[in-house]
OpenMM code with the backbone's topology and positions (N, CA, C; nanometers):
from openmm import Vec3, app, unit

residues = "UNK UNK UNK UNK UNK UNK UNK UNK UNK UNK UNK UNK UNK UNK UNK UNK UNK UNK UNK UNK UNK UNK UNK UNK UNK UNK UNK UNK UNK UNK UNK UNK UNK UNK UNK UNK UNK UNK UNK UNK UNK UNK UNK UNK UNK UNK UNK UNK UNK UNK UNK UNK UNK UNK UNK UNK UNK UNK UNK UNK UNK UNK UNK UNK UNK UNK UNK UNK UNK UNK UNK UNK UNK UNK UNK UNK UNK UNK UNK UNK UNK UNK UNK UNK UNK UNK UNK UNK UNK UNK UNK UNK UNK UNK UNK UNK UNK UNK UNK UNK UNK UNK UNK UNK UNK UNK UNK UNK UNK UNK UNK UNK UNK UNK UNK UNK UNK UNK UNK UNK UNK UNK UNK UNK UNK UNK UNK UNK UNK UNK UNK UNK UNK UNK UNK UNK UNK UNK UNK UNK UNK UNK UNK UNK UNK UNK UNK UNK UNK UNK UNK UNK UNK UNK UNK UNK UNK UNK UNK UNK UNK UNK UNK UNK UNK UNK UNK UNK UNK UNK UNK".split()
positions = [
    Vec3(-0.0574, 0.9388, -1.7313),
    Vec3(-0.1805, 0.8794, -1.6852),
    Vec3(-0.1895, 0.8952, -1.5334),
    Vec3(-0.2938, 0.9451, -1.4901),
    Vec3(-0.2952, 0.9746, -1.3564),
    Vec3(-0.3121, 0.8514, -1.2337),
    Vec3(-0.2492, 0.8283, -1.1166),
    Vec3(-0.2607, 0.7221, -1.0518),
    Vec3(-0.3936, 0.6831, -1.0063),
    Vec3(-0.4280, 0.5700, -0.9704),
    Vec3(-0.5690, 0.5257, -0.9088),
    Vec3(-0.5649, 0.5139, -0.7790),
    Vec3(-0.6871, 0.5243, -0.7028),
    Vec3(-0.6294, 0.5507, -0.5940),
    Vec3(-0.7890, 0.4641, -0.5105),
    Vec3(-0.7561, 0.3726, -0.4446),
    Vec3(-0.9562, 0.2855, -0.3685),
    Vec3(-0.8757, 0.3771, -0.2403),
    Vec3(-1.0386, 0.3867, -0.1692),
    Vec3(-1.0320, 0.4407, -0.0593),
    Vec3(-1.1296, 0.3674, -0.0029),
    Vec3(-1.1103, 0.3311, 0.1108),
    Vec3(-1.1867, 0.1889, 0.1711),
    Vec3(-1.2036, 0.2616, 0.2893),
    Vec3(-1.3513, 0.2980, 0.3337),
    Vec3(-1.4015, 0.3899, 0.4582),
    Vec3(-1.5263, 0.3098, 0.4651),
    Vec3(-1.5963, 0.3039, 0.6064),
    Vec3(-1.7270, 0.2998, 0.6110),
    Vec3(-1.8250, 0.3828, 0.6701),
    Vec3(-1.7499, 0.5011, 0.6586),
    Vec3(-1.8297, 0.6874, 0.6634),
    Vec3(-1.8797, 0.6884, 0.5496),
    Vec3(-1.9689, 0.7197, 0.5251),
    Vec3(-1.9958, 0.7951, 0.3627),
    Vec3(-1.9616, 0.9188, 0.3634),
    Vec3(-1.8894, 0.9801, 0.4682),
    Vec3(-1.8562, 1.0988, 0.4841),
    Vec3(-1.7205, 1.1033, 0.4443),
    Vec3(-1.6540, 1.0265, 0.4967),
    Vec3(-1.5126, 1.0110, 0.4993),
    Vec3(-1.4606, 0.9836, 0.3298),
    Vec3(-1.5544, 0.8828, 0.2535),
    Vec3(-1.5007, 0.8400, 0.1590),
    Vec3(-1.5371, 0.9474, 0.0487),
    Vec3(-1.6873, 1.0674, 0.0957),
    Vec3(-1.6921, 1.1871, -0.0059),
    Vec3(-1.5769, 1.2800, 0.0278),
    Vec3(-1.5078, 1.3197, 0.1520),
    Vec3(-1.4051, 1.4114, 0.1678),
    Vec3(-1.2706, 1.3510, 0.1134),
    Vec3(-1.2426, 1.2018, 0.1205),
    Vec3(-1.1227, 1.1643, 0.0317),
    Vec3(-1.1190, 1.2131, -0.0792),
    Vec3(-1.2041, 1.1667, -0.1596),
    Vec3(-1.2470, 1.1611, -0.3027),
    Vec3(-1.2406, 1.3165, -0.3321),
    Vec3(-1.3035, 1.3678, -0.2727),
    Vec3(-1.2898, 1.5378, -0.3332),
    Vec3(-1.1291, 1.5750, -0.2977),
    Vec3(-1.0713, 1.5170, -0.1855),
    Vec3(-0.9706, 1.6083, -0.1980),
    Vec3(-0.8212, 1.5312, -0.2983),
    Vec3(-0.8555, 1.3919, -0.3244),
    Vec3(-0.7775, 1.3420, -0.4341),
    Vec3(-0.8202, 1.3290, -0.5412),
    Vec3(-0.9395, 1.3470, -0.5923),
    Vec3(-0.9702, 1.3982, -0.7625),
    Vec3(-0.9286, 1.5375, -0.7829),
    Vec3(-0.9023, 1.6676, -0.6739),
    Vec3(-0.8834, 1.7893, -0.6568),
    Vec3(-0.7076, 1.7924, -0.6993),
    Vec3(-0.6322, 1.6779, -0.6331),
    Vec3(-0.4801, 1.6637, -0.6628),
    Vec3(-0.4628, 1.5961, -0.8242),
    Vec3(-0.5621, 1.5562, -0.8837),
    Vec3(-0.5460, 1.4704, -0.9931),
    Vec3(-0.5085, 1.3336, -1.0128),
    Vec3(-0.6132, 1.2771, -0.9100),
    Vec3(-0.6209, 1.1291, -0.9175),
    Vec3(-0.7668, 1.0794, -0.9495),
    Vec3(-0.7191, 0.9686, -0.9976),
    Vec3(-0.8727, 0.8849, -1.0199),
    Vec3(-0.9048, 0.7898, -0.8736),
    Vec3(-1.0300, 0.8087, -0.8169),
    Vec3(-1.0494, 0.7131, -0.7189),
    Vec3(-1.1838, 0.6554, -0.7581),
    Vec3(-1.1552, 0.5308, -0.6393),
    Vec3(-1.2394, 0.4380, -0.6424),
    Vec3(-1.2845, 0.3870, -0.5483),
    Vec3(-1.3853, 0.3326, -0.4770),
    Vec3(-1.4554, 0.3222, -0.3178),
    Vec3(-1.5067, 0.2380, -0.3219),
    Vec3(-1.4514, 0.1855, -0.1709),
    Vec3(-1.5748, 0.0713, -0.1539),
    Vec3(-1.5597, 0.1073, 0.0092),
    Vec3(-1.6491, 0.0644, 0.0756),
    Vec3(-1.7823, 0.0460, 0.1945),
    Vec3(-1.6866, -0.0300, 0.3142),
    Vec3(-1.6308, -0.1242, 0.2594),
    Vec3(-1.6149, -0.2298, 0.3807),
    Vec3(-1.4664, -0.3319, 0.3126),
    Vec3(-1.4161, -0.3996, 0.4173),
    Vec3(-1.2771, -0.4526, 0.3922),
    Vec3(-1.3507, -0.5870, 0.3207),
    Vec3(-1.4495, -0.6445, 0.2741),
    Vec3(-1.5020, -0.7796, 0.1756),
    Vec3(-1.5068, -0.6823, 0.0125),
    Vec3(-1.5760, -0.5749, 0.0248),
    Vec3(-1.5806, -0.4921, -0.0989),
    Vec3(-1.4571, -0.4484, -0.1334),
    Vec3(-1.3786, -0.4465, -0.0643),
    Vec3(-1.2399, -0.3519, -0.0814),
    Vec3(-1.1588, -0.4695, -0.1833),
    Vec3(-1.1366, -0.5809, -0.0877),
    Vec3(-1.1104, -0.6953, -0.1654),
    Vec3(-1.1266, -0.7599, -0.2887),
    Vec3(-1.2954, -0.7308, -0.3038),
    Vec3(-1.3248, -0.7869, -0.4632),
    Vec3(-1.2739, -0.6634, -0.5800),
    Vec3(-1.2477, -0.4748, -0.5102),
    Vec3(-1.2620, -0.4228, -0.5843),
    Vec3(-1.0915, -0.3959, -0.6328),
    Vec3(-1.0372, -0.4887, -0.5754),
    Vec3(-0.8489, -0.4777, -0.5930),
    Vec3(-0.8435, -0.5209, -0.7559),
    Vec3(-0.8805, -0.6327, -0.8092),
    Vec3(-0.8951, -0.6755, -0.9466),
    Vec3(-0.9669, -0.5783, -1.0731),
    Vec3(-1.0710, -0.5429, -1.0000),
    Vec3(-1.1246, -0.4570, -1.1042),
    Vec3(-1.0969, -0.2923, -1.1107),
    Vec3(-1.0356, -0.2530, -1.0099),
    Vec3(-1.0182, -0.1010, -0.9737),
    Vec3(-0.8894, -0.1217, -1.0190),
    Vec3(-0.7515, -0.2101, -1.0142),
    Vec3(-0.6533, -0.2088, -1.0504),
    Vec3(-0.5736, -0.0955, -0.9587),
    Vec3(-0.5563, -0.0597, -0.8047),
    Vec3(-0.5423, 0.0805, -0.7831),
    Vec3(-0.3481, 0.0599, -0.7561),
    Vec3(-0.3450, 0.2125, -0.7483),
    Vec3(-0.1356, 0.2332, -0.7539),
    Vec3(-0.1168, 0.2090, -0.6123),
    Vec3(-0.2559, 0.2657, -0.5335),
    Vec3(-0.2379, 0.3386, -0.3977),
    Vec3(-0.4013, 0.2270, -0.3141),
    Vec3(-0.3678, 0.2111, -0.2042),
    Vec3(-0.4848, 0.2037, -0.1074),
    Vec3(-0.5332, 0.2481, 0.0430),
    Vec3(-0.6018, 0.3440, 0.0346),
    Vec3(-0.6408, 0.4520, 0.1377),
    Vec3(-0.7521, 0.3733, 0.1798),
    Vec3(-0.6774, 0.2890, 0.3682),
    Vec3(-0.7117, 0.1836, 0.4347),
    Vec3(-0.7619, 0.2074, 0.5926),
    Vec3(-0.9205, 0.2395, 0.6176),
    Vec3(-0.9772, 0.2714, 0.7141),
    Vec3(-0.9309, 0.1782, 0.7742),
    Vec3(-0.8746, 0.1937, 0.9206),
    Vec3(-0.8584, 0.0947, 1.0750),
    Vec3(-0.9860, 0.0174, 1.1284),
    Vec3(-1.1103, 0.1397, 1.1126),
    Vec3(-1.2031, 0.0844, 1.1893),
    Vec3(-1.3415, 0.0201, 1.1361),
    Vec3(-1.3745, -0.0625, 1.0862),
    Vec3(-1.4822, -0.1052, 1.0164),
    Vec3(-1.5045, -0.2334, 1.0315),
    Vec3(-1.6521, -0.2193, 1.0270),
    Vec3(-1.7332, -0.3757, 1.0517),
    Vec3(-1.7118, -0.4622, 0.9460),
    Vec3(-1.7095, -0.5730, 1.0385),
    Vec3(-1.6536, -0.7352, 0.9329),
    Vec3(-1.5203, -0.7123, 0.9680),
    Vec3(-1.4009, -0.7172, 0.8159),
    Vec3(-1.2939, -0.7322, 0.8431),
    Vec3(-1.2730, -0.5544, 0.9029),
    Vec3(-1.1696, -0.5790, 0.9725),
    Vec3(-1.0814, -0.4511, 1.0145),
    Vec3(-0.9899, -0.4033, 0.9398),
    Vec3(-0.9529, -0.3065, 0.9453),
    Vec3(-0.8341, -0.2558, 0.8614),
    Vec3(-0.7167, -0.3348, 0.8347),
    Vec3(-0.6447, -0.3884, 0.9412),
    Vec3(-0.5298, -0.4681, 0.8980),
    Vec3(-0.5592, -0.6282, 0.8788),
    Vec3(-0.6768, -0.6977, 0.8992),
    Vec3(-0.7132, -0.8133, 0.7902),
    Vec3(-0.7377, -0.7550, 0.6710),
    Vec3(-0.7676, -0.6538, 0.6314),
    Vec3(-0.7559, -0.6212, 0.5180),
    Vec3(-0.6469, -0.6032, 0.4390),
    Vec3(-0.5700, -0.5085, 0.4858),
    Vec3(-0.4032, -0.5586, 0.4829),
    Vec3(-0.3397, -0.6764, 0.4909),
    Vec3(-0.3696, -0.6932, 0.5518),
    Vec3(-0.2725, -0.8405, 0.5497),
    Vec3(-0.3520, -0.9328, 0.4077),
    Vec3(-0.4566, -0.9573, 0.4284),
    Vec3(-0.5176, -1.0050, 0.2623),
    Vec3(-0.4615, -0.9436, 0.1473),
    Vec3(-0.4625, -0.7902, 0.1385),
    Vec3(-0.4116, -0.7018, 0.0495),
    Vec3(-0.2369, -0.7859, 0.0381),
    Vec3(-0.1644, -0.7854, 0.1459),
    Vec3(-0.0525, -0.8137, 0.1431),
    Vec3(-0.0236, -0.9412, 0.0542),
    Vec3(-0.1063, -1.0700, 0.0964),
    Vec3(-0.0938, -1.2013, 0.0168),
    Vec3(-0.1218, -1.1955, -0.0616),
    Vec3(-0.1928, -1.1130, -0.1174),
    Vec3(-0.2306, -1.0954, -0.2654),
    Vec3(-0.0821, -1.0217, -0.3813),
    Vec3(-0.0452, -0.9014, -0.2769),
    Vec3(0.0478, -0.8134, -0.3793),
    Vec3(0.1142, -0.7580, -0.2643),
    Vec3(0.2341, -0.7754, -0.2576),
    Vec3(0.3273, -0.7623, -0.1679),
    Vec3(0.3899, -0.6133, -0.1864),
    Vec3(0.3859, -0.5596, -0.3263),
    Vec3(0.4131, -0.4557, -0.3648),
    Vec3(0.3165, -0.3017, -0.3809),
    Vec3(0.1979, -0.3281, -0.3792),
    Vec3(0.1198, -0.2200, -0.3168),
    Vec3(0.0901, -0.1561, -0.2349),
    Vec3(0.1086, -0.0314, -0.2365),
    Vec3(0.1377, 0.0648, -0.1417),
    Vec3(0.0013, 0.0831, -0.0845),
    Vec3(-0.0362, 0.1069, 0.0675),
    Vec3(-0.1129, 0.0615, 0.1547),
    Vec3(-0.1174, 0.2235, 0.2345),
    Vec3(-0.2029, 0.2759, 0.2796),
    Vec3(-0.1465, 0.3962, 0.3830),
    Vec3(-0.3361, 0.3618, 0.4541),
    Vec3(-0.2954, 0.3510, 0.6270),
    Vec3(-0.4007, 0.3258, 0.6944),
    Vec3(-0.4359, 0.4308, 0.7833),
    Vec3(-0.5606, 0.4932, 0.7948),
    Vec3(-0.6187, 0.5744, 0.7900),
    Vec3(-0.7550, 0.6071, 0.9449),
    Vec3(-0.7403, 0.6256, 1.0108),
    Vec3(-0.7638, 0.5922, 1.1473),
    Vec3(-0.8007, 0.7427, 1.2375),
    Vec3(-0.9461, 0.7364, 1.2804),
    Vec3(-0.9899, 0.8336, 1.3812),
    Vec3(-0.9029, 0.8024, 1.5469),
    Vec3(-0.8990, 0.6835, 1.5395),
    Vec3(-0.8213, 0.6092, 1.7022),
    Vec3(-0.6830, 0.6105, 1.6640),
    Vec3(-0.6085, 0.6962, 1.6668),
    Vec3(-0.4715, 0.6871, 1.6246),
    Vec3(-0.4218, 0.6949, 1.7596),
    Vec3(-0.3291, 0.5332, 1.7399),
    Vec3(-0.1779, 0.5735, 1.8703),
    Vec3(-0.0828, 0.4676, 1.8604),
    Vec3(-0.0086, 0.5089, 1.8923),
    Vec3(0.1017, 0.4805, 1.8490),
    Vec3(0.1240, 0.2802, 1.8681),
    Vec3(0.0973, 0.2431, 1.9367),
    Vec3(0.0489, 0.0788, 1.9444),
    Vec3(-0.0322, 0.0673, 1.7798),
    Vec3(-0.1254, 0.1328, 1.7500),
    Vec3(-0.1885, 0.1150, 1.6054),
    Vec3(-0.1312, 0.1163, 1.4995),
    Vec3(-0.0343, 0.2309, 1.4736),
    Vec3(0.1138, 0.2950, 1.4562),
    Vec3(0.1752, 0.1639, 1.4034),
    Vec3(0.2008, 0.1291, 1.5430),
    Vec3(0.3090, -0.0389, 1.4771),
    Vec3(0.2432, -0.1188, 1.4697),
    Vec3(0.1688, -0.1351, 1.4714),
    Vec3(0.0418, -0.2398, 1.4190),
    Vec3(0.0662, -0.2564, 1.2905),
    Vec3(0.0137, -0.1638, 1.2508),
    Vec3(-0.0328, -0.1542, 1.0868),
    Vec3(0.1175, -0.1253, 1.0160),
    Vec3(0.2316, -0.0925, 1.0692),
    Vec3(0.3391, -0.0979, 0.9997),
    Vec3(0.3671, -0.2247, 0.9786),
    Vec3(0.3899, -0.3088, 1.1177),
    Vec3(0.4258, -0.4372, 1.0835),
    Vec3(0.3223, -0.5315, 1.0264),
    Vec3(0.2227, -0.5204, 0.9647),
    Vec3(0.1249, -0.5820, 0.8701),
    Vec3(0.1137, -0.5703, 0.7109),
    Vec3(0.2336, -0.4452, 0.7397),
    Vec3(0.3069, -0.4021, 0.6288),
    Vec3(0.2192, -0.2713, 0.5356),
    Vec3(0.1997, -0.1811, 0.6422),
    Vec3(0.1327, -0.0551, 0.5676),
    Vec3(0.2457, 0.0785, 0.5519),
    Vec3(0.2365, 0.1227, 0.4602),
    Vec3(0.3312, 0.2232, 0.4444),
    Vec3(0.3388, 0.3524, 0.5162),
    Vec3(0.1964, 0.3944, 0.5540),
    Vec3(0.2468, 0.5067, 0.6256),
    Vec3(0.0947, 0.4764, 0.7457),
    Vec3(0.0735, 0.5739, 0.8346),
    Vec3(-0.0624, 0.6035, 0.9124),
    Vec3(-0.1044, 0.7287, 0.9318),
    Vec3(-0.1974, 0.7777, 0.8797),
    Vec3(-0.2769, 0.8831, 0.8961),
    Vec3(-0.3824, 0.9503, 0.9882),
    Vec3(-0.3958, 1.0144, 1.0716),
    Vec3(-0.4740, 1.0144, 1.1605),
    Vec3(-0.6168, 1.1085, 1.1657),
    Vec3(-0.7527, 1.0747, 1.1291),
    Vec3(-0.8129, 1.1723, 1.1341),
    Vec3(-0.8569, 1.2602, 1.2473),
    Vec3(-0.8764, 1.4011, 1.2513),
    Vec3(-0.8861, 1.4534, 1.1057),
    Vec3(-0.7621, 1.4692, 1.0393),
    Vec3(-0.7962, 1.4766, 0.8914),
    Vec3(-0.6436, 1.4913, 0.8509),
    Vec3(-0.6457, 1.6044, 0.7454),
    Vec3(-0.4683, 1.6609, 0.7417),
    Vec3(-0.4843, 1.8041, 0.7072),
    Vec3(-0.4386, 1.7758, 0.5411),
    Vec3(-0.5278, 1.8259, 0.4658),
    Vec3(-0.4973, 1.8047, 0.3184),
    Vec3(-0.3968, 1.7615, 0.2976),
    Vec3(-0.3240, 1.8684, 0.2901),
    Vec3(-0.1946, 1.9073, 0.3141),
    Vec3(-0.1063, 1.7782, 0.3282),
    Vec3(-0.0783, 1.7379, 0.4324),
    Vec3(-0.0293, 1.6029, 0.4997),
    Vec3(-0.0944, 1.4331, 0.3956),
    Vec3(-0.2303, 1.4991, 0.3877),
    Vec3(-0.2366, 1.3577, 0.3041),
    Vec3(-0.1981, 1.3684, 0.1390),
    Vec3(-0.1863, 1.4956, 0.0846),
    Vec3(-0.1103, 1.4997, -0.0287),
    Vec3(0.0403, 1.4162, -0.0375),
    Vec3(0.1061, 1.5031, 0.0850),
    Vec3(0.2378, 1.4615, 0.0865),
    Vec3(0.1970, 1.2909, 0.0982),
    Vec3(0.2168, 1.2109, 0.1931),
    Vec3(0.1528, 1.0903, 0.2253),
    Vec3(0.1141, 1.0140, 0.0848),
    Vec3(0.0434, 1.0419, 0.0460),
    Vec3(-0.0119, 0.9880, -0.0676),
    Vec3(0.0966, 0.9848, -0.2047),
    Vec3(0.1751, 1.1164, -0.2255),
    Vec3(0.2627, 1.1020, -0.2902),
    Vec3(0.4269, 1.0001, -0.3094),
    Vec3(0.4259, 1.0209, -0.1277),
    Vec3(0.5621, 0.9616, -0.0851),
    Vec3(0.5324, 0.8112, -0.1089),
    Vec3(0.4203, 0.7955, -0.0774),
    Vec3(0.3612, 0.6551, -0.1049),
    Vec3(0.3829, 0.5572, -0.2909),
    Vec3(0.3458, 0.6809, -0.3715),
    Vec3(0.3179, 0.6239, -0.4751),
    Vec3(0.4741, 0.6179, -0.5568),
    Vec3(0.5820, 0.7477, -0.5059),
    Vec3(0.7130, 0.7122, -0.5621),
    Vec3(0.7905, 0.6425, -0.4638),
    Vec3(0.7479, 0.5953, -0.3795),
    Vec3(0.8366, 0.5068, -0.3407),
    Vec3(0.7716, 0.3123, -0.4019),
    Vec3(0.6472, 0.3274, -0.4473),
    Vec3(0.6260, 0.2274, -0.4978),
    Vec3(0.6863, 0.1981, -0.6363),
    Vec3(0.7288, 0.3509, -0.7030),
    Vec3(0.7491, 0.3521, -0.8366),
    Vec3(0.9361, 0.3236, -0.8485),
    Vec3(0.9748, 0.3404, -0.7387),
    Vec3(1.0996, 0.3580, -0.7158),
    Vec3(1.1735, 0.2024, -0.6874),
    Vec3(1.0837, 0.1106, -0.6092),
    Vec3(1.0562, 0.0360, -0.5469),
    Vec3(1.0591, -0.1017, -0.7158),
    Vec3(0.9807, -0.0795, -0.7624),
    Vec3(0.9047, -0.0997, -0.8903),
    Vec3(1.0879, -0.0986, -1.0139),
    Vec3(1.1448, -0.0014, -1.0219),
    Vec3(1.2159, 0.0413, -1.1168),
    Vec3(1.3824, -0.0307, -1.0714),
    Vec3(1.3532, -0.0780, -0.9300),
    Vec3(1.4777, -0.1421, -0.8898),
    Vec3(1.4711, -0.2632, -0.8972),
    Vec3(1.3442, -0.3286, -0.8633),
    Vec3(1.3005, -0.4576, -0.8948),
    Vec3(1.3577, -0.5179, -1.0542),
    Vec3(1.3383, -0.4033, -1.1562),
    Vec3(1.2844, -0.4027, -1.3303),
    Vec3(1.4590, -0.3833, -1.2815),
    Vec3(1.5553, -0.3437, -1.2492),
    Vec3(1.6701, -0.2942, -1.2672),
    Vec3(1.7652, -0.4306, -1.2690),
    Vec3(1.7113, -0.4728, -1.1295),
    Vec3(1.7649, -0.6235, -1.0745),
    Vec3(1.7689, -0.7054, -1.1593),
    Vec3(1.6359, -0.7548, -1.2466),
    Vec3(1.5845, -0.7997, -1.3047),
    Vec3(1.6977, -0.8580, -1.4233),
    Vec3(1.6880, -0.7182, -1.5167),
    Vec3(1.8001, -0.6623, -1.6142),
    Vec3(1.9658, -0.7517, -1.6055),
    Vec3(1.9790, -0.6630, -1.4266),
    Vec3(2.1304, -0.6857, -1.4229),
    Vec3(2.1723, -0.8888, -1.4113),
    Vec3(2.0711, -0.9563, -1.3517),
    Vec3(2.0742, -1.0887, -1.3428),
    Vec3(2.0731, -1.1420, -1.4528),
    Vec3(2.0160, -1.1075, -1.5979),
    Vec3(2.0427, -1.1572, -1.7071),
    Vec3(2.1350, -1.0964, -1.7856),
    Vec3(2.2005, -1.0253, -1.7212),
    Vec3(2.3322, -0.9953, -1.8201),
    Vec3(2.4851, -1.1594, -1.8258),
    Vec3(2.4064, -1.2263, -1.7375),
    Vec3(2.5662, -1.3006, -1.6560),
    Vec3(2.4940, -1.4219, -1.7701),
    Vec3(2.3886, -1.4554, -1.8552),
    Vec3(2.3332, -1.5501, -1.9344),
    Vec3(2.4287, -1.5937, -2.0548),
    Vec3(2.4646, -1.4789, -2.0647),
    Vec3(2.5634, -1.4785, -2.2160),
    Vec3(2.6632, -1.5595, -2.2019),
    Vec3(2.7376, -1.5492, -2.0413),
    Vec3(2.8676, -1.6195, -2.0246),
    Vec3(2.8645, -1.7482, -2.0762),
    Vec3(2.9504, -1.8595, -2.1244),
    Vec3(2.9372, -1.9484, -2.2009),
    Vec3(3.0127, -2.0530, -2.0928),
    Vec3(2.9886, -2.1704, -2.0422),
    Vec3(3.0430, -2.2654, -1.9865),
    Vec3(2.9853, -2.2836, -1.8553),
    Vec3(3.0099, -2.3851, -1.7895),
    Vec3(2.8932, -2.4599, -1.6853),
    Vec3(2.9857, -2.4868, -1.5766),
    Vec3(3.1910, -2.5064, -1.6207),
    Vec3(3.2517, -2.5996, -1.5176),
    Vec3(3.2757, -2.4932, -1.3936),
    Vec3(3.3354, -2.5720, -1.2886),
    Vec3(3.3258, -2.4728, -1.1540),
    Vec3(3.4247, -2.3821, -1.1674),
    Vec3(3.5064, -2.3853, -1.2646),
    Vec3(3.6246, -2.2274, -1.2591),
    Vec3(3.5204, -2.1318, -1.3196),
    Vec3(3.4278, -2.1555, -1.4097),
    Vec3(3.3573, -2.0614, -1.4881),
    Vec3(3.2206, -2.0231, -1.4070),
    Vec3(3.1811, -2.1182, -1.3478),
    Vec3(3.1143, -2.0645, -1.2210),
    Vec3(3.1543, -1.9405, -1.1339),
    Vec3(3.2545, -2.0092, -1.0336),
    Vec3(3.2959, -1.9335, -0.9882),
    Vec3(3.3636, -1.7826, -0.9915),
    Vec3(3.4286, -1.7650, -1.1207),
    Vec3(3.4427, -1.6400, -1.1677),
    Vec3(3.2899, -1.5799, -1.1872),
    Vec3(3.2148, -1.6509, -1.2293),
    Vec3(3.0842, -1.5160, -1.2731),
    Vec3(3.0199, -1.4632, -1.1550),
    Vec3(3.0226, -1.5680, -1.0023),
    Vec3(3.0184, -1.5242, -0.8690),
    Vec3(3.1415, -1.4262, -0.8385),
    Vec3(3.2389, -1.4123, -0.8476),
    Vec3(3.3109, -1.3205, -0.8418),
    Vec3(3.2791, -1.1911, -0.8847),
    Vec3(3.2745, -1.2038, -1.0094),
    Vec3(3.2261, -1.0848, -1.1370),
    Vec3(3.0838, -1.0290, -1.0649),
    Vec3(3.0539, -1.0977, -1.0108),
    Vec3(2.8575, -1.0518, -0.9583),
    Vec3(2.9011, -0.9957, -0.8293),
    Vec3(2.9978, -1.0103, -0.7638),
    Vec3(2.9658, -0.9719, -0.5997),
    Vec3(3.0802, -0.8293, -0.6198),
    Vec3(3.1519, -0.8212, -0.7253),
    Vec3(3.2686, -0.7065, -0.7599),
    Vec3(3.1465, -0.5962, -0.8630),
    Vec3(3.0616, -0.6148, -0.9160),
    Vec3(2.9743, -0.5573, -0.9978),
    Vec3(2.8719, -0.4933, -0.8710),
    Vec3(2.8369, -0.5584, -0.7892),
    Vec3(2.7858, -0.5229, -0.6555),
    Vec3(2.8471, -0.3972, -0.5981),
    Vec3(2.9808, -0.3924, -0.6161),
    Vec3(2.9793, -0.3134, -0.5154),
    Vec3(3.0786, -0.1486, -0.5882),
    Vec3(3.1452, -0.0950, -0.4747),
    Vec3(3.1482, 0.0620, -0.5690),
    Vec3(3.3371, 0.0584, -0.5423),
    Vec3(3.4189, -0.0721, -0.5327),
    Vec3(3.5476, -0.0876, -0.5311),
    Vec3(3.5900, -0.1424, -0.6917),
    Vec3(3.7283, -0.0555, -0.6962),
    Vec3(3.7841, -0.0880, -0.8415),
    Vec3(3.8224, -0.2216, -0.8578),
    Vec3(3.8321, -0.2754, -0.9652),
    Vec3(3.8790, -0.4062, -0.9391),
    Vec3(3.8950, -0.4313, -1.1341),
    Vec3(4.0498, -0.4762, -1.0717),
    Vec3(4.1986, -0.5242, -1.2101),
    Vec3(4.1256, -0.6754, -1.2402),
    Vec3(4.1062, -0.6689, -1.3708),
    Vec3(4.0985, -0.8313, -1.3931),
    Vec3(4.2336, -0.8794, -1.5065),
    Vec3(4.3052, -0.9655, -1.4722),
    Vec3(4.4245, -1.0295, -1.5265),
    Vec3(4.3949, -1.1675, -1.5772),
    Vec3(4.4571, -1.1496, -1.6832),
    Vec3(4.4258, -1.3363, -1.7762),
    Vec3(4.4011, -1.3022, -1.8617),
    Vec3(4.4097, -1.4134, -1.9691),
    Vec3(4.3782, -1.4413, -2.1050),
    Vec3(4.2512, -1.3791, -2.1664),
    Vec3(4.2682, -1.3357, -2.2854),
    Vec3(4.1125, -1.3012, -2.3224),
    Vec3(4.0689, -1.3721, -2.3836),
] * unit.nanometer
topology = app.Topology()
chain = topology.addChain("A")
for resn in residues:
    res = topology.addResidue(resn, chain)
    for name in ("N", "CA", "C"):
        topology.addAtom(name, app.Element.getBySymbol(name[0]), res)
């Protein structure tokens, strides 16, 4: 199933050259106008990816982000900017955007970008689901007192890590 992808511009230019050149890579996109539309269209667009103009009336790019952020901490964000420099750069990183793009931008570059974006969300995603897994394996252990505690903290911080380790005692 191909990823979704909102692209939040307030060019109508900008958001027809996205769109052609990521339905062209084999994505589905979805648009909205302004960082209030972008917002309502997070629920109903459902997107993997969000391609996040800097400069636009009402909210700005990184109130948009940062909303985006309280909402889903785990969606991948890449902000998208004619005024690119490097102050903007860390701006929008530390607001928590994944990458910055600068227009104009070269296909090319926003392919890559767009991709690195979506497996590192998927990657991101599969360690979370991994964690998840490995924390309910320690459920089974049977007993509550602090020797049996404490061994399964043992067992968890030796399972952690990539050293051999002898276990001695009774079975």
């Amino acid at each position: 199933m191909p990823h979704r992808i909102l692209i939040v511009d307030d060019e109508p230019l900008n958001l027809d050259v996205l769109d052609q050149e990521l339905e062209e890579l084999g994505y589905v996109t979805a648009r909205a106008r302004d960082g209030s539309e972008a917002l309502s269209r997070l629920d109903t667009a459902n997107p993997d990816l969000v391609l996040l103009d800097y400069q636009m009336p009402g909210m700005n790019g990184i109130e948009v982000l940062r909303e985006i952020r309280r909402r889903n901490q785990n969606l991948p964000v890449v902000i998208i900017t004619a005024y690119g420099t490097i102050e903007r750069a860390v701006e929008a990183v530390k607001a928590g955007a994944n990458d910055f793009i600068t227009k104009p931008f070269d296909p090319e570059h926003l392919h890559l970008v767009v991709k690195k974006a979506l497996e590192r969300a998927q990657l991101q995603s599969e360690v979370e689901f991994f964690a998840q897994e490995l924390s309910g394996r320690y459920r089974l252990v049977a007993g509550k007192n602090a020797f049996m505690v404490q061994t399964v903290d043992e067992a968890k911080k030796a399972a952690g890590s990539r050293s051999t380790v002898l276990l001695l005692g009774e079975s």
